[in-house]
LUMFI-849080 format. One record per residue: x, z, y of N, C-alpha, C, O in turn; residue number from 0. Coordinates in pm, 1 decimal, padded with zeros to 6 digits, always signed. Atoms other than C-alpha are relative to their C-alpha. Example, Ala and Ser with C-alpha at 12.3 -4.5 7.8 and 13.67 -1.06 7.14 Angstrom:
     n_c1     n_c3     n_c2    ca_c1    ca_c3    ca_c2     c_c1     c_c3     c_c2     o_c1     o_c3     o_c2 resi
 +00089.0 +00000.0 -00119.0 +01230.0 +00780.0 -00450.0 +00090.0 +00000.0 +00120.0 +00193.6 +00066.5 +00118.1    0
 -00082.0 -00006.0 -00119.0 +01367.0 +00714.0 -00106.0 -00077.0 +00073.0 +00109.0 -00026.1 +00089.9 +00219.8    1
# end
This chain:
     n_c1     n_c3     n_c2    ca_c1    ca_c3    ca_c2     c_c1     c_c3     c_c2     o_c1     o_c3     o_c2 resi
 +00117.7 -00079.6 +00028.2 +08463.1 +10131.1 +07840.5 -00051.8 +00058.4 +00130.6 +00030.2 +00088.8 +00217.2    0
 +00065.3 -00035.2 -00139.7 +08206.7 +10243.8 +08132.6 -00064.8 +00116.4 -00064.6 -00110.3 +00123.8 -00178.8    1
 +00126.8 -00109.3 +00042.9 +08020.2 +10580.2 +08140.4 -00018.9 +00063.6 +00081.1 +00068.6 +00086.7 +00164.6    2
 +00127.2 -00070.5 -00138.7 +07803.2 +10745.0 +08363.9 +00056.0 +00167.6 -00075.7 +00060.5 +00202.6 -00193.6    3
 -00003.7 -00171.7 +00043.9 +07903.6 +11167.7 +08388.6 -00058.8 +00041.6 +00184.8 -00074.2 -00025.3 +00286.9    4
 +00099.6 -00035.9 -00143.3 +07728.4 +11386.2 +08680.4 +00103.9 +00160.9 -00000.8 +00119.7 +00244.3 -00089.9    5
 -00067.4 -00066.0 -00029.7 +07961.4 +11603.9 +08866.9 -00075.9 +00110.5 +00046.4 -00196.4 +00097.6 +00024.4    6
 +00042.8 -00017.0 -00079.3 +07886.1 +11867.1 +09067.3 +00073.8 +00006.2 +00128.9 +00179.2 -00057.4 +00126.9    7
 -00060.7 +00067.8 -00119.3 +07989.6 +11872.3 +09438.7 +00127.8 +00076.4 +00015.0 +00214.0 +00064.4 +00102.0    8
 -00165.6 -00070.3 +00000.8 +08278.1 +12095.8 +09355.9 +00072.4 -00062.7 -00072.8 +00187.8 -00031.4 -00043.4    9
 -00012.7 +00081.3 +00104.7 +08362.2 +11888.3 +09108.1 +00072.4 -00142.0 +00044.1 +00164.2 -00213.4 +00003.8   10
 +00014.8 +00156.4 -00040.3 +08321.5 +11592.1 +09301.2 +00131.2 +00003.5 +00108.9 +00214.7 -00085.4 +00125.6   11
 -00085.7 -00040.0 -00136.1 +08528.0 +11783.6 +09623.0 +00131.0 -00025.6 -00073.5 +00211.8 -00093.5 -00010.0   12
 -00111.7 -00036.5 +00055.5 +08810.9 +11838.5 +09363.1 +00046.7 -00089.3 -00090.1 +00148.6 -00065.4 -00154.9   13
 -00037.7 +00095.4 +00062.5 +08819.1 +11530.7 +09195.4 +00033.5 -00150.3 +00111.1 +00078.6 -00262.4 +00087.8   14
 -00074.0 +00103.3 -00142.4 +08884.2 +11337.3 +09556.9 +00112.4 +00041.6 +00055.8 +00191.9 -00041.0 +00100.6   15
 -00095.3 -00051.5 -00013.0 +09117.6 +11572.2 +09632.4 +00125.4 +00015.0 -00097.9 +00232.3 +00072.4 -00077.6   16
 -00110.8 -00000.7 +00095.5 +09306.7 +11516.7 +09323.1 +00070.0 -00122.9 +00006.6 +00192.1 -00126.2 -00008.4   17
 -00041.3 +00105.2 +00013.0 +09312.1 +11130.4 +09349.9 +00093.7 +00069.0 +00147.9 +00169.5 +00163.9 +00127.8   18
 -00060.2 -00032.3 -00130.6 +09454.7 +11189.3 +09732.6 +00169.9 +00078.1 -00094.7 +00271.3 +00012.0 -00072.6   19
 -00083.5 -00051.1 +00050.1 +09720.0 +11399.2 +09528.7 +00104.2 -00069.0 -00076.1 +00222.8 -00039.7 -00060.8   20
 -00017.9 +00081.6 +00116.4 +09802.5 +11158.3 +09255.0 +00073.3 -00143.7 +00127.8 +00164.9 -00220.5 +00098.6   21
 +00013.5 +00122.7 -00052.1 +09803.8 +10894.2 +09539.5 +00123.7 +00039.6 +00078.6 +00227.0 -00027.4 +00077.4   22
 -00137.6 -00048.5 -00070.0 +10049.8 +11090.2 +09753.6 +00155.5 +00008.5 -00082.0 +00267.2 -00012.9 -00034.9   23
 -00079.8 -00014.9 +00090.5 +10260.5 +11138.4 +09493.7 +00104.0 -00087.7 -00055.5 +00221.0 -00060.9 -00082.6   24
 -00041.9 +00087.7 +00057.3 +10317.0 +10812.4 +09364.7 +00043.9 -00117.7 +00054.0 +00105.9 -00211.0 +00003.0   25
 -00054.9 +00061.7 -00091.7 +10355.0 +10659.6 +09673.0 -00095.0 -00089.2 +00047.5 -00081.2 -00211.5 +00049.5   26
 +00074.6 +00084.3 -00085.0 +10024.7 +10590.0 +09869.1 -00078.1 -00121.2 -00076.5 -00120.8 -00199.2 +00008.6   27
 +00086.1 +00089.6 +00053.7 +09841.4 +10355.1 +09661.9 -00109.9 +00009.3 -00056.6 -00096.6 +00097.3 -00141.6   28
 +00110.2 -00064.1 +00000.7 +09500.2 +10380.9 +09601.8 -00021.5 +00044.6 -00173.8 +00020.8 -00006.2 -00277.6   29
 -00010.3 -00037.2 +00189.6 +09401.7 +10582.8 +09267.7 -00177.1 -00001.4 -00025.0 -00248.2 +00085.1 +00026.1   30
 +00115.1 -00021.1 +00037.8 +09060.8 +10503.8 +09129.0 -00052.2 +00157.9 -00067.7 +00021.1 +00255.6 -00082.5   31
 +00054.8 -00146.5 +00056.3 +08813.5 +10799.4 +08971.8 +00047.5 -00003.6 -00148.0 +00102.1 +00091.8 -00203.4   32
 -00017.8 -00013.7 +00121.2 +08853.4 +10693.9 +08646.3 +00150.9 +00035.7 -00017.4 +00172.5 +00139.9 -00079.2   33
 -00171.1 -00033.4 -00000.7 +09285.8 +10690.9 +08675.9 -00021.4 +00139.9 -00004.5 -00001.5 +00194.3 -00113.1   34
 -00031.9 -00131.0 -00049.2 +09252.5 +11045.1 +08835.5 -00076.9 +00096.8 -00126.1 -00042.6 +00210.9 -00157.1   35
 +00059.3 -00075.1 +00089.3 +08994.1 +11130.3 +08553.1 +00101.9 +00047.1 -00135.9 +00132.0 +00154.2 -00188.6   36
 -00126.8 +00039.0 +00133.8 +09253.6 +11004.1 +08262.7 +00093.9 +00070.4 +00007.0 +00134.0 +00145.2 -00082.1   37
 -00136.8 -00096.9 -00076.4 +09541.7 +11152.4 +08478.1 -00002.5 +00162.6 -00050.6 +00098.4 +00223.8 -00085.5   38
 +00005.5 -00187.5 -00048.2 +09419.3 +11549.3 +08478.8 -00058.9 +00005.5 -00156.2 -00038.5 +00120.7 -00194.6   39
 +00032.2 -00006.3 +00161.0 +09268.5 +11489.9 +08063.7 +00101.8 -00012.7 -00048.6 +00119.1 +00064.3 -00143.1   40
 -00147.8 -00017.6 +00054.8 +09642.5 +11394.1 +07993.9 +00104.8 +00109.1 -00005.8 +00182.6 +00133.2 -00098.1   41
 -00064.1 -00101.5 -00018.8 +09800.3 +11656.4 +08105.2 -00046.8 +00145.1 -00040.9 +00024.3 +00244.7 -00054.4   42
 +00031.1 -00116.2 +00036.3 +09574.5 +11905.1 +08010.1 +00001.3 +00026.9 -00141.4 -00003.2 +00138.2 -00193.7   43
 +00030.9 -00005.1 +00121.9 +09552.6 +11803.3 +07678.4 +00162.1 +00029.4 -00073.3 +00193.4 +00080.1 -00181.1   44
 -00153.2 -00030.6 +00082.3 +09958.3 +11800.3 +07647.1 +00031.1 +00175.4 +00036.3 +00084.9 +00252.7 -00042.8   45
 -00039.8 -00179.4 -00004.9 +09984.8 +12187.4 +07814.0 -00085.8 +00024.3 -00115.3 -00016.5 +00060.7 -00210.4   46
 +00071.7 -00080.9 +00117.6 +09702.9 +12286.6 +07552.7 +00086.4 +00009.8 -00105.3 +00112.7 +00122.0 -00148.7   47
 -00095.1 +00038.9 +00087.6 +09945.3 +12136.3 +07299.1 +00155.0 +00046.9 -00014.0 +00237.6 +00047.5 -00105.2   48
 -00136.6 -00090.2 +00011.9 +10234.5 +12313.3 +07413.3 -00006.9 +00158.6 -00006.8 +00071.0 +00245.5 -00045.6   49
 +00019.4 -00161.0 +00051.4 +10103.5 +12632.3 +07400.1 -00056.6 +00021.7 -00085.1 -00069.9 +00133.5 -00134.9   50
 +00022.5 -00075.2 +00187.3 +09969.1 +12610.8 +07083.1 +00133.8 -00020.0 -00083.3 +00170.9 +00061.4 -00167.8   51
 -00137.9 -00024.7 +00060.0 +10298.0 +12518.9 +06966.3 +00064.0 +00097.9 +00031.8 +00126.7 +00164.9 -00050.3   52
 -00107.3 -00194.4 +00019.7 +10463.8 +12840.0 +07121.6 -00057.2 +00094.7 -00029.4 -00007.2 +00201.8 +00005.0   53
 +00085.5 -00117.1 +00048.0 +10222.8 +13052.3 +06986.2 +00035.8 +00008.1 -00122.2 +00055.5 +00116.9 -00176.3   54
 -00020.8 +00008.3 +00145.5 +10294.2 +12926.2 +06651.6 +00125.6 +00061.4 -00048.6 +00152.6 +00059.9 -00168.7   55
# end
């Protein structure tokens, strides 16, 4: 699936700086936008998920 979204340049600063992160991490290999996009929606979506479970 392809889709057009419009960052802004903080956005944009902090979503190059994340791949770079992701890329360091895993051992230097290049990480597309979309990976790094998928990457930081996964994780956020499992902390959301764990703190609604310890709330409960």
């Amino acid at each position: 699936m392809r889709m057009t979204i419009t960052l802004s340049i903080e956005a944009k600063e902090n979503l190059t700086k994340l791949q770079k992160l992701i890329s360091e991490e895993y051992g230097g290999g290049k990480v597309t936008q979309g990976f790094a996009i998928g990457y930081v929606l996964k994780n956020q979506v499992e902390l959301m998920e764990r703190n609604n479970n310890e709330e409960k």
